[in-house]
PDB file of the backbone (N, CA, C, O) and the ligand in Angstrom, with CONECT records:
HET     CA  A 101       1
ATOM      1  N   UNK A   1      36.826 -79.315   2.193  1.00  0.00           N
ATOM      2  CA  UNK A   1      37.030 -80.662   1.696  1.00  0.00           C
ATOM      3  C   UNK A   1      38.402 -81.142   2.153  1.00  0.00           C
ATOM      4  O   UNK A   1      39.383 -80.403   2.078  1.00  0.00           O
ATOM      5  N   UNK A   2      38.458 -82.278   2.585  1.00  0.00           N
ATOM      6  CA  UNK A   2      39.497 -83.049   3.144  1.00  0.00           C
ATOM      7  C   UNK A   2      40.565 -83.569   1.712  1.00  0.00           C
ATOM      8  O   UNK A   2      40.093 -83.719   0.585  1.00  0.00           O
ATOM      9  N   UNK A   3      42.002 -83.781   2.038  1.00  0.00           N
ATOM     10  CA  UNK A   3      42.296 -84.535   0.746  1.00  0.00           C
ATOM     11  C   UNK A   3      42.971 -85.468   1.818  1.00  0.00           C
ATOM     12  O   UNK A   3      43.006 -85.416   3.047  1.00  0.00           O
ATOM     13  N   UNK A   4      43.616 -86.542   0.679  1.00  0.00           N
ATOM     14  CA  UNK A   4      44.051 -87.659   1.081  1.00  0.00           C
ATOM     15  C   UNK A   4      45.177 -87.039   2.391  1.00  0.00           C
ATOM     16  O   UNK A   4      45.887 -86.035   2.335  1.00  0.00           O
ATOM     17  N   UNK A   5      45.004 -88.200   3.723  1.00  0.00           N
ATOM     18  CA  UNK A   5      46.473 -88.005   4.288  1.00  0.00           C
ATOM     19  C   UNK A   5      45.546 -87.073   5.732  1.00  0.00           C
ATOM     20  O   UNK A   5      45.741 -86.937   6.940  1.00  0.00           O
ATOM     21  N   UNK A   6      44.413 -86.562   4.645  1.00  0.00           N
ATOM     22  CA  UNK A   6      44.135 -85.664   6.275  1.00  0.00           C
ATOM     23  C   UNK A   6      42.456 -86.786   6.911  1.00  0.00           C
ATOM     24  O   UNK A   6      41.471 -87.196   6.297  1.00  0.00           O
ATOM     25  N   UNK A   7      42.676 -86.842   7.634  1.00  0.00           N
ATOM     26  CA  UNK A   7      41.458 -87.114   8.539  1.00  0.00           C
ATOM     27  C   UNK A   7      40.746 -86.682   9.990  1.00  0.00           C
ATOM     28  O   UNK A   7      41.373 -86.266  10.964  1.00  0.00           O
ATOM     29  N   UNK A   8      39.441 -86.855   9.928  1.00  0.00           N
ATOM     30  CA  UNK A   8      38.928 -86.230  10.625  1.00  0.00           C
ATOM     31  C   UNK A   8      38.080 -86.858  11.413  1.00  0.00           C
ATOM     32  O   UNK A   8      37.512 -87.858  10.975  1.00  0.00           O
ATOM     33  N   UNK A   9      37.842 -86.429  12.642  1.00  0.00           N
ATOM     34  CA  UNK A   9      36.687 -86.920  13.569  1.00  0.00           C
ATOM     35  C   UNK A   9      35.376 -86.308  13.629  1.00  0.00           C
ATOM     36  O   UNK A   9      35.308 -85.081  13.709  1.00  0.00           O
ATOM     37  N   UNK A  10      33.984 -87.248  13.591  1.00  0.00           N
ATOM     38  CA  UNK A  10      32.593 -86.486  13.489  1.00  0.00           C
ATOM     39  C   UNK A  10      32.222 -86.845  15.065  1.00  0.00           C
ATOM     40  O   UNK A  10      32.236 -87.947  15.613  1.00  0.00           O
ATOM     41  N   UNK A  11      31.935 -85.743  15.525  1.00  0.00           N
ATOM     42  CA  UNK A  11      31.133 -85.947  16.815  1.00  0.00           C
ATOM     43  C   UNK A  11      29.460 -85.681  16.338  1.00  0.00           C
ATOM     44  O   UNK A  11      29.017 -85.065  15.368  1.00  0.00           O
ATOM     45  N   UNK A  12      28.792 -86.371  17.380  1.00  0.00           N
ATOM     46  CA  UNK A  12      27.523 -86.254  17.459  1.00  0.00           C
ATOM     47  C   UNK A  12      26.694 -84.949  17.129  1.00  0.00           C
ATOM     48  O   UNK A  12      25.866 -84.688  16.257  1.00  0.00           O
ATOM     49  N   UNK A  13      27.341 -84.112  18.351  1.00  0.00           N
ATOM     50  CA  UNK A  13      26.967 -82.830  17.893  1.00  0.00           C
ATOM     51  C   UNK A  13      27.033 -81.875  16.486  1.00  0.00           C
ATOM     52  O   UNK A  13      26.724 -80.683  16.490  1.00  0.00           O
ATOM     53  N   UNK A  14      27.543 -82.700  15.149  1.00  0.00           N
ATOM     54  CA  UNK A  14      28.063 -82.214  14.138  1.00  0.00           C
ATOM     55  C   UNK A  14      29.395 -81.881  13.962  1.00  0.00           C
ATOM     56  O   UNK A  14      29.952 -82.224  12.919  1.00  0.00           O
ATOM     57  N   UNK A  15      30.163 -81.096  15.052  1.00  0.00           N
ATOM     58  CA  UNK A  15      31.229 -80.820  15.198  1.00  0.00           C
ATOM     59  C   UNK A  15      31.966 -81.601  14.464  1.00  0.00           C
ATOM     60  O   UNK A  15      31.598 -82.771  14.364  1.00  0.00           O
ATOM     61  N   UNK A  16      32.941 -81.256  13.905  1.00  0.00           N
ATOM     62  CA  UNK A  16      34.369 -82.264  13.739  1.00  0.00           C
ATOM     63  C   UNK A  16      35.934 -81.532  13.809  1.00  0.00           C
ATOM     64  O   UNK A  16      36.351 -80.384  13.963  1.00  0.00           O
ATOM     65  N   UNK A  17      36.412 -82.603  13.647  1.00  0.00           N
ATOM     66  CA  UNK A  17      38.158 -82.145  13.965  1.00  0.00           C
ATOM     67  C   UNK A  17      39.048 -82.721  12.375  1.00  0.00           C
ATOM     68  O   UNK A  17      38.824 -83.487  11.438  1.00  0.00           O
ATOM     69  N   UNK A  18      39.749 -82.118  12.675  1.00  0.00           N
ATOM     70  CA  UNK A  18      40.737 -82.642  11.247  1.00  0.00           C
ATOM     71  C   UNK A  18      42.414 -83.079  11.827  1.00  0.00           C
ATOM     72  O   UNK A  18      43.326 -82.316  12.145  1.00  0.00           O
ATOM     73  N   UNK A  19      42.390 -84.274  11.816  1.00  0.00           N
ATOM     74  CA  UNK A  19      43.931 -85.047  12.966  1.00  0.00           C
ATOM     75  C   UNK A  19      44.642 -84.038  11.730  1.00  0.00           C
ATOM     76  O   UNK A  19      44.217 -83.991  10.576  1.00  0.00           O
ATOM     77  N   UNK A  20      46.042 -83.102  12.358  1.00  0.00           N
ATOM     78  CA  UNK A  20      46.366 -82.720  11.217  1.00  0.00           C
ATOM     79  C   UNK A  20      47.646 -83.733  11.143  1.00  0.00           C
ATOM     80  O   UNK A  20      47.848 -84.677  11.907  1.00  0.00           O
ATOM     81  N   UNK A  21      48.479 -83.315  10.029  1.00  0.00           N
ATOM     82  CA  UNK A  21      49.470 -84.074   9.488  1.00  0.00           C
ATOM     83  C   UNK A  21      50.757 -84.225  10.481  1.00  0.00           C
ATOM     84  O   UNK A  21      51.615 -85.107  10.431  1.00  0.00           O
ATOM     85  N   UNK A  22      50.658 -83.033  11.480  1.00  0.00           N
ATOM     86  CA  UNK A  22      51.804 -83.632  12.526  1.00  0.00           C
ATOM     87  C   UNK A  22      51.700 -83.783  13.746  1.00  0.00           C
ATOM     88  O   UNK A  22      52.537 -83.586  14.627  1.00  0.00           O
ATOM     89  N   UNK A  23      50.053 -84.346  13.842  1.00  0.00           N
ATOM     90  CA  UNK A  23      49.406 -84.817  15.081  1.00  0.00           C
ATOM     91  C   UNK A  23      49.631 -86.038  14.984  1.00  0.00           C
ATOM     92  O   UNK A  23      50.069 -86.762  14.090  1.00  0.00           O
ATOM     93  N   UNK A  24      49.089 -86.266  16.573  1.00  0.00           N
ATOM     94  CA  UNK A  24      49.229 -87.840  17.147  1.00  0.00           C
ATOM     95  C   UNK A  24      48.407 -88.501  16.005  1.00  0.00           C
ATOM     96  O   UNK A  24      47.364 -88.010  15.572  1.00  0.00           O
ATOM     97  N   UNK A  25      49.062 -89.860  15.471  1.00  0.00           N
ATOM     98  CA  UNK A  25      48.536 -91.341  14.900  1.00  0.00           C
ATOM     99  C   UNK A  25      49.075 -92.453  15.273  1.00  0.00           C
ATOM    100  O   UNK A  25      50.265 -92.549  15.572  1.00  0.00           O
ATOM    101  N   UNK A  26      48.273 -93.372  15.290  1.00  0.00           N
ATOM    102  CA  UNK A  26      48.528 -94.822  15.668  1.00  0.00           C
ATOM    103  C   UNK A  26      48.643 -95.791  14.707  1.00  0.00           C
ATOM    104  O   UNK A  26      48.762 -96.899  15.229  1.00  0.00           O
ATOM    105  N   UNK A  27      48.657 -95.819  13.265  1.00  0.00           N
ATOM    106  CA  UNK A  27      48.348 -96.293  12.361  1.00  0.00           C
ATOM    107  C   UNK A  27      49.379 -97.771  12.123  1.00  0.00           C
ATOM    108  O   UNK A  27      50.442 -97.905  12.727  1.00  0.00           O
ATOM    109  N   UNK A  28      49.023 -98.453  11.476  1.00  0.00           N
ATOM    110  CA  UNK A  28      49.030 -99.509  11.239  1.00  0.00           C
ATOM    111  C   UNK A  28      50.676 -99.487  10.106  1.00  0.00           C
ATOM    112  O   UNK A  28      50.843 -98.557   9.316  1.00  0.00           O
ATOM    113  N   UNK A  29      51.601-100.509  10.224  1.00  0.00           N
ATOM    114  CA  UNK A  29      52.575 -99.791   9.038  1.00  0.00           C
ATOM    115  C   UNK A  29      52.240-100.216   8.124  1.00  0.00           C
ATOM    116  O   UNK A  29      51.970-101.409   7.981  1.00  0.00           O
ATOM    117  N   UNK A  30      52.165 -99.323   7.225  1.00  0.00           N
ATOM    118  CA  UNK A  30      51.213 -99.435   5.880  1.00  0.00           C
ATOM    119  C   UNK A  30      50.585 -98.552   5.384  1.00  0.00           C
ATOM    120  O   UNK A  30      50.585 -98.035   4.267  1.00  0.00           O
ATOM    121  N   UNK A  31      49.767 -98.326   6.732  1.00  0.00           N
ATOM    122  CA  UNK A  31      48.240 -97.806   6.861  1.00  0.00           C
ATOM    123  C   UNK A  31      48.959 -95.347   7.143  1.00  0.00           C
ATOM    124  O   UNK A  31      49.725 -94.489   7.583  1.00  0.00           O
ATOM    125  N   UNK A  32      47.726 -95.774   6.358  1.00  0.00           N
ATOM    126  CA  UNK A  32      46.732 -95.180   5.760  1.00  0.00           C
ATOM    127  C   UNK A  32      46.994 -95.454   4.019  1.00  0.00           C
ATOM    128  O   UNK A  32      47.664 -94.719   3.292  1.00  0.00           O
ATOM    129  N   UNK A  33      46.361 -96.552   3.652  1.00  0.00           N
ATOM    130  CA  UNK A  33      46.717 -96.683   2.721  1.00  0.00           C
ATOM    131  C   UNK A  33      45.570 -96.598   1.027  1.00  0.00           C
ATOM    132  O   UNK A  33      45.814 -96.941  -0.130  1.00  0.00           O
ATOM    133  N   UNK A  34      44.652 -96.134   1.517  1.00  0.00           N
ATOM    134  CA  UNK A  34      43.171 -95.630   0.889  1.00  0.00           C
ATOM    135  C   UNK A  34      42.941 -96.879  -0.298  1.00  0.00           C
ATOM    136  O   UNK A  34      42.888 -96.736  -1.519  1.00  0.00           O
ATOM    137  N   UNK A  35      42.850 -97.871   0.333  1.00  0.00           N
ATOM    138  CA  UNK A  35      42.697 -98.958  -1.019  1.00  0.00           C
ATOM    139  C   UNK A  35      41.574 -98.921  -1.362  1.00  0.00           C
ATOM    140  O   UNK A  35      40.541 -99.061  -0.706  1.00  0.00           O
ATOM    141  N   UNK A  36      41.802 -98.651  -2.834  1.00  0.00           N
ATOM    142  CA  UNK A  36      40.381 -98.717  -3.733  1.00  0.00           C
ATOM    143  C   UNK A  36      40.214 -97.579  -3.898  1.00  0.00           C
ATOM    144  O   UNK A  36      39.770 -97.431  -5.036  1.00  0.00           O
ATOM    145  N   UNK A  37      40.348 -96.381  -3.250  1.00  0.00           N
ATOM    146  CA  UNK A  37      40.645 -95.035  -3.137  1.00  0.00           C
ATOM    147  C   UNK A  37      39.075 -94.613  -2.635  1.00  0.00           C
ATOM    148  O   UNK A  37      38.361 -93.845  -3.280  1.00  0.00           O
ATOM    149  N   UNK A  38      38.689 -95.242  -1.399  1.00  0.00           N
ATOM    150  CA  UNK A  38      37.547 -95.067  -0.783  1.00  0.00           C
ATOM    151  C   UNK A  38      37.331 -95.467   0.411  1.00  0.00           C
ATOM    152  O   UNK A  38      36.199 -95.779   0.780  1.00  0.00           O
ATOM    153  N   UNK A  39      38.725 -95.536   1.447  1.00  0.00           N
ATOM    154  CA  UNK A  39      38.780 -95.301   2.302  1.00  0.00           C
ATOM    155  C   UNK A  39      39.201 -94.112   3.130  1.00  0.00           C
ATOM    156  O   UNK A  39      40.338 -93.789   3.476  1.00  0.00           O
ATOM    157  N   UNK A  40      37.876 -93.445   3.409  1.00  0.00           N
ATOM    158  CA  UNK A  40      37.785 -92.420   4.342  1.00  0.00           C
ATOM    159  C   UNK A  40      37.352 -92.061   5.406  1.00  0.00           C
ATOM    160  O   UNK A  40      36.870 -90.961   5.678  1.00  0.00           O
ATOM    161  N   UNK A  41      37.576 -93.468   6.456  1.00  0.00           N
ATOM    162  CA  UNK A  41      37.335 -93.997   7.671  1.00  0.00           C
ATOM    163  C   UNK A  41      38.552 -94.236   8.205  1.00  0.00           C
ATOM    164  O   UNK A  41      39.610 -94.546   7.658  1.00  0.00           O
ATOM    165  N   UNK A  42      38.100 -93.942  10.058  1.00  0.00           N
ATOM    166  CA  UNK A  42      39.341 -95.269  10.324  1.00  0.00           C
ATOM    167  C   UNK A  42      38.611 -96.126  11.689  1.00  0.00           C
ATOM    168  O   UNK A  42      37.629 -95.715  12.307  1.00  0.00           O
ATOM    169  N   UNK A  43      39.106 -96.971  11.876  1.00  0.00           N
ATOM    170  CA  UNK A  43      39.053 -98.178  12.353  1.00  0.00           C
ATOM    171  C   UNK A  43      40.229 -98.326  13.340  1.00  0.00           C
ATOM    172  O   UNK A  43      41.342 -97.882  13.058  1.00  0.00           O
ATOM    173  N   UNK A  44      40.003 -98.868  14.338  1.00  0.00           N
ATOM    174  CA  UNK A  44      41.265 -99.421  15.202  1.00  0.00           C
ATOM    175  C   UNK A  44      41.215-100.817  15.434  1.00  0.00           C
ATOM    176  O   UNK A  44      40.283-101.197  16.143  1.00  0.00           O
ATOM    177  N   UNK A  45      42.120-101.797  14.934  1.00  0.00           N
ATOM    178  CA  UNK A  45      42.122-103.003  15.065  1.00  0.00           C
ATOM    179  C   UNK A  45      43.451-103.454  16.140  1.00  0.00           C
ATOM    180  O   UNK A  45      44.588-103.042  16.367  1.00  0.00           O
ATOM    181  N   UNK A  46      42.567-104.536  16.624  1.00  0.00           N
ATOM    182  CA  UNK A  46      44.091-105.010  17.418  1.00  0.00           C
ATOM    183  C   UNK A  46      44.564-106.011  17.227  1.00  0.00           C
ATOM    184  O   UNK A  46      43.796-106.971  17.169  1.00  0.00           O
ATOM    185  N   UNK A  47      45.968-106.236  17.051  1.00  0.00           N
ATOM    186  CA  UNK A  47      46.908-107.006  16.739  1.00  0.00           C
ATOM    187  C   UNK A  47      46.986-108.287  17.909  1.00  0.00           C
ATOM    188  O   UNK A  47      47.017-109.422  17.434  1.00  0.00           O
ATOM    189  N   UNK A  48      47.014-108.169  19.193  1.00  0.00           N
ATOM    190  CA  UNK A  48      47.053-108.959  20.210  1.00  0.00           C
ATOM    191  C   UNK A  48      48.196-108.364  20.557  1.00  0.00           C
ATOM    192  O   UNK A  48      48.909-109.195  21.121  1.00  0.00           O
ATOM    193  N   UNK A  49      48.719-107.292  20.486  1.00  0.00           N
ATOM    194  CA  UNK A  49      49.653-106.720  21.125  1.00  0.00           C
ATOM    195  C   UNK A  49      49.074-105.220  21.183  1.00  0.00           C
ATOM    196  O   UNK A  49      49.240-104.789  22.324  1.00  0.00           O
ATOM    197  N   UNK A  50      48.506-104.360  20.419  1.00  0.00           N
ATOM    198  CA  UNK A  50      48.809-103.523  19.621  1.00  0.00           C
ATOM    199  C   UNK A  50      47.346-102.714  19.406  1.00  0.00           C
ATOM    200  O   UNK A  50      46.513-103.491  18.939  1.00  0.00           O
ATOM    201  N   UNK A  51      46.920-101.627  19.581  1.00  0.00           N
ATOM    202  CA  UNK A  51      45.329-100.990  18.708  1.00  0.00           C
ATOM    203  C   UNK A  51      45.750-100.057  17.928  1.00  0.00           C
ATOM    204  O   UNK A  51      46.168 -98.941  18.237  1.00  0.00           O
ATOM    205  N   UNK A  52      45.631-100.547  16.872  1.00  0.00           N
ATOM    206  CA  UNK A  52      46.738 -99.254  16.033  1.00  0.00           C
ATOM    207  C   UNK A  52      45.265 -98.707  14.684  1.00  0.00           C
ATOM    208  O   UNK A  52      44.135 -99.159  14.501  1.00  0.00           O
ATOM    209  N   UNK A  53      45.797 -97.936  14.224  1.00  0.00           N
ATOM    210  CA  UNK A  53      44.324 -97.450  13.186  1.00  0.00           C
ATOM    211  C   UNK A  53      44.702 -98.227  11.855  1.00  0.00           C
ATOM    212  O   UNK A  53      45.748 -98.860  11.714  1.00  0.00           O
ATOM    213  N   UNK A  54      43.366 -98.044  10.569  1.00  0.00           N
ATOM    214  CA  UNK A  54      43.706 -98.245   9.876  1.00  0.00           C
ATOM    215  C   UNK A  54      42.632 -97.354   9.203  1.00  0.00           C
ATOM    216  O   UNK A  54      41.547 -97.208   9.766  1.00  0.00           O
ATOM    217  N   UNK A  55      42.966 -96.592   7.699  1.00  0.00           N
ATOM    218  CA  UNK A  55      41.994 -96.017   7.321  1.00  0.00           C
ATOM    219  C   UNK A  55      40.749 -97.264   6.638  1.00  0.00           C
ATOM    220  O   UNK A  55      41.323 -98.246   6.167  1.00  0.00           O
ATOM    221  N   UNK A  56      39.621 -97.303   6.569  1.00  0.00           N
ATOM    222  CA  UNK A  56      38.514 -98.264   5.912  1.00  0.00           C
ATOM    223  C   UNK A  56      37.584 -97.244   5.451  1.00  0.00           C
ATOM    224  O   UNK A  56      37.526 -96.070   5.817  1.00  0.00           O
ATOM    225  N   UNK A  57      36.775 -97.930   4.489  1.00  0.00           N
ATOM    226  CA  UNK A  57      35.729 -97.891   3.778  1.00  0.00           C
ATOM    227  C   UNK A  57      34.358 -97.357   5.260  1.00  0.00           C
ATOM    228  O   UNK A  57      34.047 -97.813   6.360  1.00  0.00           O
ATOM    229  N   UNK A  58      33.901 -96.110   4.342  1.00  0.00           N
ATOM    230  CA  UNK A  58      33.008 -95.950   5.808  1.00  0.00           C
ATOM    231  C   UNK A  58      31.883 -96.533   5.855  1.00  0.00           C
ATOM    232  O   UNK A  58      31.106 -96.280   6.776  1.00  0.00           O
ATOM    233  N   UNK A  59      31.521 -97.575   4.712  1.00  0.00           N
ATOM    234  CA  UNK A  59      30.352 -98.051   4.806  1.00  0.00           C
ATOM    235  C   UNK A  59      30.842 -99.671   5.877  1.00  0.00           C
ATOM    236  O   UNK A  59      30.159-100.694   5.936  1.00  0.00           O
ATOM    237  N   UNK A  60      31.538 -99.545   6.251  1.00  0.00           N
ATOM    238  CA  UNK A  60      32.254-100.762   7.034  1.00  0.00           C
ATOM    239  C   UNK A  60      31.265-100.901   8.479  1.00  0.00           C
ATOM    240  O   UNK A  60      31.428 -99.876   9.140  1.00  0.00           O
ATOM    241  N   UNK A  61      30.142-102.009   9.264  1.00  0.00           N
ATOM    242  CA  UNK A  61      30.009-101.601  11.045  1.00  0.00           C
ATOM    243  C   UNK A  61      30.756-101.979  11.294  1.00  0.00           C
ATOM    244  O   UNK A  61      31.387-102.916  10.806  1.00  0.00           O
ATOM    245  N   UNK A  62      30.949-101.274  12.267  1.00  0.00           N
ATOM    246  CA  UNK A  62      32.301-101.320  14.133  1.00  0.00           C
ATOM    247  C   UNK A  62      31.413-100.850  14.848  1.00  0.00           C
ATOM    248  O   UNK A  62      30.344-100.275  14.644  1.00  0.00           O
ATOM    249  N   UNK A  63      31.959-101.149  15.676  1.00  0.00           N
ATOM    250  CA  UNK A  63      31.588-100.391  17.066  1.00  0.00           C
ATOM    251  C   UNK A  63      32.321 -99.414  16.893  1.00  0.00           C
ATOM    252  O   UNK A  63      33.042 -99.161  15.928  1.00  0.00           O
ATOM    253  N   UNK A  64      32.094 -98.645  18.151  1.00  0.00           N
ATOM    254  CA  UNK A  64      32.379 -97.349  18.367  1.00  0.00           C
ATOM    255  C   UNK A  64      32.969 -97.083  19.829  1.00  0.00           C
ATOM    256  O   UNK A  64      32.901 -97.653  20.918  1.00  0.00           O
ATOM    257  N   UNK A  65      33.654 -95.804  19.260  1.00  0.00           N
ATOM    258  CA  UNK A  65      34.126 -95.255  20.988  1.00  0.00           C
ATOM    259  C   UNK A  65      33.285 -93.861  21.450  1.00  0.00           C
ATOM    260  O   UNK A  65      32.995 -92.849  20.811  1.00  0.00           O
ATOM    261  N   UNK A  66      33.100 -94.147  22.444  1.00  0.00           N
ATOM    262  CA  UNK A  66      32.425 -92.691  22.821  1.00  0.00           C
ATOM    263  C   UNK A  66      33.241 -91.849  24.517  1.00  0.00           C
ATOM    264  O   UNK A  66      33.904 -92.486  25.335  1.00  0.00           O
ATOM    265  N   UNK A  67      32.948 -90.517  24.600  1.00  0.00           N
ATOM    266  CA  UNK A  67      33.904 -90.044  25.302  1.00  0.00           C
ATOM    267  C   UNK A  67      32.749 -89.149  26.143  1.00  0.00           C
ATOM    268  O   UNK A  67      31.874 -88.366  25.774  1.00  0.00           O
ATOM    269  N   UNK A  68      33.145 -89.612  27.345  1.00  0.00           N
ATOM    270  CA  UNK A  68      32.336 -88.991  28.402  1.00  0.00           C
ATOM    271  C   UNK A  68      32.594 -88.212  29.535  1.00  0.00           C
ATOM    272  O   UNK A  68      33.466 -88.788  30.186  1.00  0.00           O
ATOM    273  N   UNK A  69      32.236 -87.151  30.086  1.00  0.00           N
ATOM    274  CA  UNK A  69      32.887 -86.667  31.362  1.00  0.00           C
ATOM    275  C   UNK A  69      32.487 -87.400  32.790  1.00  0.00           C
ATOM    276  O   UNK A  69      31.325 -87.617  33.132  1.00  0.00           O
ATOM    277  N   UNK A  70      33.850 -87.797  33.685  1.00  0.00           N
ATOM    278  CA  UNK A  70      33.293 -88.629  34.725  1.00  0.00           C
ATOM    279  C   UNK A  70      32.426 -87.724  35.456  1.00  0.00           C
ATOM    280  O   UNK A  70      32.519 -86.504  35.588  1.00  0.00           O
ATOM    281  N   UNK A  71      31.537 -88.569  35.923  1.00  0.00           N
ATOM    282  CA  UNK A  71      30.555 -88.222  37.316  1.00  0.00           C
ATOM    283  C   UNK A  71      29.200 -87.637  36.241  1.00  0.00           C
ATOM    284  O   UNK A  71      28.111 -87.683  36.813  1.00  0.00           O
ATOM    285  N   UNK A  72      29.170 -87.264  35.214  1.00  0.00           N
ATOM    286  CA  UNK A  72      28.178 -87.330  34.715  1.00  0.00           C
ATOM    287  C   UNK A  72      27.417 -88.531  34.296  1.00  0.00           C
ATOM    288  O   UNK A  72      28.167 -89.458  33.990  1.00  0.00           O
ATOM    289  N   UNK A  73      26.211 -88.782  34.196  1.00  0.00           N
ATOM    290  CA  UNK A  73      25.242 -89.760  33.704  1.00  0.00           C
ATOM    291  C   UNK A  73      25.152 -89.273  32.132  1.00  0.00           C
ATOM    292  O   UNK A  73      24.744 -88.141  31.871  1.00  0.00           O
ATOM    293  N   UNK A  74      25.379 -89.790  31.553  1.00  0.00           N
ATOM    294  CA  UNK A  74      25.111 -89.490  29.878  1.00  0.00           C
ATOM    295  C   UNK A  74      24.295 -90.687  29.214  1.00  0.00           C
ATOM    296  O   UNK A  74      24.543 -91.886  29.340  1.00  0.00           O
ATOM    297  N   UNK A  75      23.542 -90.256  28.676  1.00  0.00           N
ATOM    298  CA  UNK A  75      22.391 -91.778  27.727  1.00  0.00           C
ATOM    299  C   UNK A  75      23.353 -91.409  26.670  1.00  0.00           C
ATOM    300  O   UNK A  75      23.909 -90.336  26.433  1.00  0.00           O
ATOM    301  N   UNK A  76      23.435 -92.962  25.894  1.00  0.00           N
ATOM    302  CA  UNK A  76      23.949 -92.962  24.870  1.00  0.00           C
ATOM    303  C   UNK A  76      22.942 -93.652  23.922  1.00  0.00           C
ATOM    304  O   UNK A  76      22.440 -94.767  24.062  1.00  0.00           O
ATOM    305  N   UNK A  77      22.714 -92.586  22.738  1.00  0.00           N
ATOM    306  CA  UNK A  77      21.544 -93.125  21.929  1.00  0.00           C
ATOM    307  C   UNK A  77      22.533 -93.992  20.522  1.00  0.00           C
ATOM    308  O   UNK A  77      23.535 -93.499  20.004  1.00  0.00           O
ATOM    309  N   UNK A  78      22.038 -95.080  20.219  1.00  0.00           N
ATOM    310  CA  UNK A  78      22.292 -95.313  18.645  1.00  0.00           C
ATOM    311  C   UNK A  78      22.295 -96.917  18.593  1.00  0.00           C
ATOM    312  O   UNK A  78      22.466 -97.499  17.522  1.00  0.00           O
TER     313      UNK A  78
HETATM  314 CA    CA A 101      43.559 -99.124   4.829  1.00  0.00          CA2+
END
């Protein structure tokens, strides 16, 4: 179980990662700021300068990023 402060990435395959606390973030200043205490998402919004994260609510749609190896053909289902 995750607590506040830590977050994590779900890949497709199930896999996930946990950004730890003195890994790379981009966050928003403010941000990570769990308002409502049910944000356990994040989101990258851009400023018009800026793509910085913010933690959100995971019932939130976005789009998405996905990560591919060049020269492969990959279908992307969803
Ligand atoms: Ca937030």
């Amino acid at each position: 179980m995750l607590s506040e402060n830590e977050f994590r990435w779900f890949f497709e395959n199930g896999h996930s990662e946990v950004i730890p606390h003195n890994g790379y973030t981009n966050f928003e200043t403010g941000q990570p700021d769990n308002t409502g205490a049910f944000e356990h998402c994040i989101e990258i919004r851009y400023n018009g300068h800026n793509a910085l994260w913010n933690d959100r609510n995971c019932d939130a749609v976005r789009n998405f990023i996905c990560e591919a190896k060049l020269g492969v053909q990959t279908e992307i289902v969803g």
